[in-house]
N, C-alpha and C positions, 0 to 999 in steps of 0.2 A: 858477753853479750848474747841474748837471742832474737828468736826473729816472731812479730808477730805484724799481722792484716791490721792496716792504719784508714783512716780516711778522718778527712780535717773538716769537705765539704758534703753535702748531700748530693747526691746524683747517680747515675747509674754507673758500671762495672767500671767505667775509667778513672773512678775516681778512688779506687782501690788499689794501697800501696802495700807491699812487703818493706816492713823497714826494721834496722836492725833498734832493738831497746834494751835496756837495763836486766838480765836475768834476774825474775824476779827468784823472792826463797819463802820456804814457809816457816810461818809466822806458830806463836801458841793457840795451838786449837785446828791449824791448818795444815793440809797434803798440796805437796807439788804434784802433778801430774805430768809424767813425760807425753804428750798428744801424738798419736803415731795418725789418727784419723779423725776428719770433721766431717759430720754428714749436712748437706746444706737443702737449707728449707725456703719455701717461698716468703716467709716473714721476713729471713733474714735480709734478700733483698729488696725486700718492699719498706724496713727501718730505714737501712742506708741509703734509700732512693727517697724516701718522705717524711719532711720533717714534722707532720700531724702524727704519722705511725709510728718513727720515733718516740715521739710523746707519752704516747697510750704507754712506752713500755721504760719510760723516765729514760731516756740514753739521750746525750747531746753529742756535740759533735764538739774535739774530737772523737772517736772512738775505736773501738775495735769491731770485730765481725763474725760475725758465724754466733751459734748459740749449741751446738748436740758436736759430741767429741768422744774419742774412746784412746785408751792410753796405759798410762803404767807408771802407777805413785814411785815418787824418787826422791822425796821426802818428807820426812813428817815429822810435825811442830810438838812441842810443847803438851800432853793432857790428851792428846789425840788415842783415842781404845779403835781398836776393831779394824783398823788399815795399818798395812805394815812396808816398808822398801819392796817392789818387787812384785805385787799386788796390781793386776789388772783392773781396770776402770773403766767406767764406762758414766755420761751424763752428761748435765746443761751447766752450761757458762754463759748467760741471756751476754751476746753483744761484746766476745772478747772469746769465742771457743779456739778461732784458727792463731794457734801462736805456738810457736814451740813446747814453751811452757804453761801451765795454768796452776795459779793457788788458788784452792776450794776448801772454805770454811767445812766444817763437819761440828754437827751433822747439819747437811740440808735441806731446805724446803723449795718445793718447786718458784718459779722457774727452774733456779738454780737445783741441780740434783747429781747425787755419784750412786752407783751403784757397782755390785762387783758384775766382773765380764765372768756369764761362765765358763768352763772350760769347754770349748768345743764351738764356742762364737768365735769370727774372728774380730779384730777391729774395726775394719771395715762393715762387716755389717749391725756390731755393737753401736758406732757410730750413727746408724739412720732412724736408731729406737727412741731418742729419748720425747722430740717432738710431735714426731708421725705415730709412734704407738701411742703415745698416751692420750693422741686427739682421735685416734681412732677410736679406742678403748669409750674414754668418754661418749664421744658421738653417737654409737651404738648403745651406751648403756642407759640412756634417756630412753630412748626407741625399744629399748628390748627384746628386739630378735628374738625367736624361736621357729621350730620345726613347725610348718604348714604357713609361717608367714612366706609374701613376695615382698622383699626390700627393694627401693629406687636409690641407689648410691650415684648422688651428681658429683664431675670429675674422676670417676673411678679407677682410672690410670696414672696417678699422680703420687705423688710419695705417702700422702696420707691414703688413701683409695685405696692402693695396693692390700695394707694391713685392716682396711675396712674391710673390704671385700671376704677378705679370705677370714676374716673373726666371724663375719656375718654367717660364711658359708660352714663353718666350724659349730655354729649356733643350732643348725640346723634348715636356715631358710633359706629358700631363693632366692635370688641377686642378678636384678637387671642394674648394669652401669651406661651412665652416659659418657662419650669419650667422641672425639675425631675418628671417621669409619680409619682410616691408617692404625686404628690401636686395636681393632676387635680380635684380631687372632689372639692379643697378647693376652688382652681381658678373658677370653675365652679358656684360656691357658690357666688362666687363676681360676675361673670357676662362676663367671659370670657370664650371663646373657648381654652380648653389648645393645647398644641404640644409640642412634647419633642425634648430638644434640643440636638445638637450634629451634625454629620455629616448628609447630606441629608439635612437641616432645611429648606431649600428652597425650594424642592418636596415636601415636607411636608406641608409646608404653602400655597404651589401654591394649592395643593388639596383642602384644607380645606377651601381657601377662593375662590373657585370657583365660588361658588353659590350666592356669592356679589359681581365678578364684578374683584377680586382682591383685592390686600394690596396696601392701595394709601397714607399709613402712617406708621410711625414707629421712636417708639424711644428704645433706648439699654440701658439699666440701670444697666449693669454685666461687659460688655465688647465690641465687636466689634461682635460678631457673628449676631444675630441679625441685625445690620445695615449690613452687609455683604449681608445677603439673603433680604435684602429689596433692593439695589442694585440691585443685579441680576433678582429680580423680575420686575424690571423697578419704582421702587420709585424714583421721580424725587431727587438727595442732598437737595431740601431746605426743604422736608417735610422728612425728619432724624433727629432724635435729637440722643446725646450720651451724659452721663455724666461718664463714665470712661473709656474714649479711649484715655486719654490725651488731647491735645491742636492740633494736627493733625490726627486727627481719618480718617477712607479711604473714599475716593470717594467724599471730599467734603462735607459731612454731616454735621451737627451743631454741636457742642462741648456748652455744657451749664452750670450749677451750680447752687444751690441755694442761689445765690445772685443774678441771674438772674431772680427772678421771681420777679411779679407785687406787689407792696403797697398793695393791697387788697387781697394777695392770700390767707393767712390766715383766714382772715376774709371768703370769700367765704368756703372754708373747714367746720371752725365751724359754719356756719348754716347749710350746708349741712349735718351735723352729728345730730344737733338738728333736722332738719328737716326729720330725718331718713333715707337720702339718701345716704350715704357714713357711711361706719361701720369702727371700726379701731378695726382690730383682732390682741389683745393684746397674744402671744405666751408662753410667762412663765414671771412673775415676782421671784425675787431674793431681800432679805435683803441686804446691802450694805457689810454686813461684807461677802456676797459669792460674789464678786465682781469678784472673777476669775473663778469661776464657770460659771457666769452669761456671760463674755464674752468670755471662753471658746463655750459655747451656739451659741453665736454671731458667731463667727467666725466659725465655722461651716457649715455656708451660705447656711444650708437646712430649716431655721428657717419660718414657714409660721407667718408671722406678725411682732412683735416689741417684742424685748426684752424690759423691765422696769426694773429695781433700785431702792428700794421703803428705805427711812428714817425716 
């Protein structure tokens, strides 16, 4: 037997079981993955809490939980090239990542993804790449950053934020984020101007980015506010990115996801980390048996960095 995160109903963290099930094995074509770490995402609780968000991503109930995981293949199927016993891992499992084990078709296509861990990541923060970089990655590549732009990053302290923030600042350009004033030292520490959000955002940000010129960019990674005051400041829609304002967010602005980002985003991120230029501030780790703890935590949404899930 092993053990993996169950839930039969919708609803929030209490209705998240650890239970023991059937060890799965791989199949022709398929790697087992031993899962040492599940990095956890606000989707993940906002499926298991809503049965419309569910939908959007085909999962019914029952299910499993978490979707970005990092690990270490311990078996391999049938016809399988290029993964071997022993072989670190790293990728998406949409809606069944937190479980002992994971069988992962090869090769795959996003959501679903493995990639190898390089050497000198560890799991835990292999684990918080595969969602948050590749919505960051996207987000900013509609937008196009460069040297002499001012970016407006809404939520900037968030799991995805984090890796925005510090691509943008890699990009070249300035980087005002909006956050709760309790997160500005942290943001500042990444490399951004903070501003607090709420009413006013756009007096706020016209001040701040006075002295560059203005905000000639912005992506929203919370909601709509953010793209709201980049609008009003004269942000032309194509340089707006939004990843949760639905499918018609205002003014024309980009609507994106992390299936929209590039083959190489990943790859870009972890040299960047090896390279010591992008840091992934890890927020609290949790053993799986505090799983509702853990995305109690999550949900929360004052979290500076990644929640992790460690097995």
């Amino acid at each position: 037997m092993s053990r993996a995160v169950i839930y039969e109903t919708f609803g929030g963290p209490e209705v998240l079981e650890l239970r023991e099930i059937p060890e799965p094995h791989a199949g022709p074509g398929e790697v087992r993955v031993r899962v040492a770490a599940v990095g956890l995402n606000p989707m993940d609780w906002g499926i298991a809490s809503r049965p419309e968000a569910a939908a959007r991503f085909g999962i019914t109930v029952p299910s499993g939980f978490g979707s970005d995981f990092a690990g270490t293949v311990d078996e391999v199927g049938g016809g399988v090239t290029g993964l071997a016993v022993g072989d670190r891992v790293y990728g998406g499992a949409l809606g069944r990542a937190a479980a002992d084990f994971l069988v992962v078709r090869t090769p795959t296509a996003l959501p679903d993804a493995l990639f190898r861990t390089p050497e000198g990541i560890s799991d835990e923060v292999a684990s918080t790449l595969p969602v948050a970089g590749h919505t960051a990655a996207a987000a900013l590549a509609v937008i196009g950053p460069r040297s002499g732009d001012t970016v407006l990053i809404g939520g900037a302290a968030g799991g995805v934020g984090v890796f925005a923030v510090q691509l943008a600042k890699l990009a070249g350009a300035t980087v005002i984020g909006t956050a709760a004033e309790g997160t500005f030292a942290f943001l500042r520490h990444l490399g951004a101007e903070p501003v607090a959000y709420g009413p006013g955002l756009a007096d706020r940000v016209r001040a701040l980015a006075s002295a560059s010129g203005g905000v000639t960019a912005a992506t929203d990674l919370f909601g709509t506010e953010a793209a709201e005051a980049a609008l009003a400041l004269g942000v032309p829609p194509a340089r707006i990115s939004t990843i949760a304002a639905g499918p018609n967010p205002p003014g024309g602005v980009r609507p994106i996801g992390a299936v929209d980002a590039g083959p190489d985003a990943l790859e870009r991120i972890t040299d960047a980390i090896l390279a010591g230029e992008i840091t992934v501030p890890i927020a609290a780790t949790f053993p799986i048996e505090k799983i509702g703890d853990a995305v109690t935590r999550q949900a929360g949404r004052h979290v500076h960095g990644k929640i992790v899930i460690t097995l």
